[in-house]
C-alpha positions in Angstrom: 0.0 0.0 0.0 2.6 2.4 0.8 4.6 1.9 -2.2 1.3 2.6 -4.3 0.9 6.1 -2.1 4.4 6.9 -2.9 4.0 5.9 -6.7 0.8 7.9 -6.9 2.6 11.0 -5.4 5.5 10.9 -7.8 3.2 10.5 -10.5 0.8 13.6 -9.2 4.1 15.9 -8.7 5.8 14.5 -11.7 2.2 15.4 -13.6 1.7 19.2 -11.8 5.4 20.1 -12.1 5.0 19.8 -16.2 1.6 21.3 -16.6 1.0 23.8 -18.9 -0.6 27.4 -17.7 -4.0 26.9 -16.5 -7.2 28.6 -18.0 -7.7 30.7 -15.2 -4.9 33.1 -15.9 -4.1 32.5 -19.5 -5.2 35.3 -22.0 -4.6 39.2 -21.7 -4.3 41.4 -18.4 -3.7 44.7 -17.7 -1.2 44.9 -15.0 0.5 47.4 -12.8 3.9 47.5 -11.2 4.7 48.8 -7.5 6.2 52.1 -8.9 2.6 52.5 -11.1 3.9 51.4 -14.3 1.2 49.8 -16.6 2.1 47.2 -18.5 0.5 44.1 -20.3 0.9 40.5 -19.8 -0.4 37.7 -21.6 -0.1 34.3 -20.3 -0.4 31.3 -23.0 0.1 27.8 -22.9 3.4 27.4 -21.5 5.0 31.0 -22.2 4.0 34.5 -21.0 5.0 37.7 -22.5 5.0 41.7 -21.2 4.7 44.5 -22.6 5.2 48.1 -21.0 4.3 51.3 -21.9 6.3 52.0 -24.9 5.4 48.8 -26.8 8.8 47.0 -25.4 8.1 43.3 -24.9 9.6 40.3 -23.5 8.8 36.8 -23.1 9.8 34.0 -20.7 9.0 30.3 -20.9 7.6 28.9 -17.7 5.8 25.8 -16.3 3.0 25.6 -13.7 4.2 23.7 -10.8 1.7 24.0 -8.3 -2.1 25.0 -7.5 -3.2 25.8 -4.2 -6.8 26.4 -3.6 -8.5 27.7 0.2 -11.3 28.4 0.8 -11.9 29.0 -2.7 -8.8 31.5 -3.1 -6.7 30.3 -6.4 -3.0 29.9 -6.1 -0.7 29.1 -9.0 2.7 28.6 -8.7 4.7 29.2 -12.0 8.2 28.6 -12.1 10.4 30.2 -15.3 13.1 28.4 -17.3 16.0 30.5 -15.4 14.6 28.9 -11.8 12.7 32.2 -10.6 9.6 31.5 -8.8 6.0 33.1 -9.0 2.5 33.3 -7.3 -0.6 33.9 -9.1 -2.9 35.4 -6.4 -6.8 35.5 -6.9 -7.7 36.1 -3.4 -11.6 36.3 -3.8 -13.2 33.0 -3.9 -15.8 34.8 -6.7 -13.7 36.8 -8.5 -11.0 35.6 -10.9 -11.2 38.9 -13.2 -8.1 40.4 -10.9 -5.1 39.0 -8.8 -1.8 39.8 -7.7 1.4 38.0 -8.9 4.0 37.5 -6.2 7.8 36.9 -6.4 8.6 33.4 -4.3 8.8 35.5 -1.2 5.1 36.1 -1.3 6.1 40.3 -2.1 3.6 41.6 -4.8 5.1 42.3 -8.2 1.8 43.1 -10.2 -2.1 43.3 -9.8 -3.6 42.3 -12.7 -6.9 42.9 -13.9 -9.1 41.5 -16.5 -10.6 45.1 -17.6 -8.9 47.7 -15.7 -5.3 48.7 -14.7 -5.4 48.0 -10.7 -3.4 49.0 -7.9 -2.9 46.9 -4.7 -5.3 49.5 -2.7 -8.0 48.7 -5.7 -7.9 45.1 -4.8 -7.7 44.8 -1.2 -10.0 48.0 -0.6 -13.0 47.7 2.0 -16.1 46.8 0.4 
């Protein structure tokens, strides 16, 4: 029994760790940086790409390698091809038109928005 546990865990971790970007966050945001910058990012398949205010872009290839959800807050870990580490943050269980992307330390890098450039006050703002 315990080796099928353990074989069932590698395959799971083996499975998430080369997963492709998941629906939820793939497509076009509008995203803003700590300073205020606007920028876009798009997320496809297995690749994201952004593009700041004067057109400049720049992609990066990454893999999904983990999802978190608690009470019904979304948690997506990406990972890029040079190692770094992100978060993809949608911390309202109804809400998945805006987030917050993290670095691995859990600081905010971007809020991202479906329709509207956010800031971090925009999200987390008392209702």
């Amino acid at each position: 029994m315990k080796k099928t546990t353990n074989f069932l865990l590698g395959l799971i971790s083996v499975f998430l760790y080369s997963c492709s970007g998941s629906d939820t966050y793939r497509g076009l945001w509008k995203a803003t940086d700590s300073k205020g910058e606007k920028l876009e990012i798009t997320f496809d398949a297995k690749s994201f790409s952004v593009k700041d205010s004067t057109g400049k872009a720049s992609s990066f290839a990454y893999t999904q390698n983990s999802v978190s959800i608690e009470n019904s807050v979304e948690t997506y870990g990406i990972e890029l091809k040079d190692g770094r580490g992100y978060f993809i943050n949608f911390p309202f269980a109804d809400d998945e038109s805006k987030g917050i992307i993290k670095d691995a330390g859990g600081n905010p890098v971007y809020t991202i928005g479906r329709g509207a450039y956010l800031r971090y006050e925009d999200i987390y703002k008392l209702k």
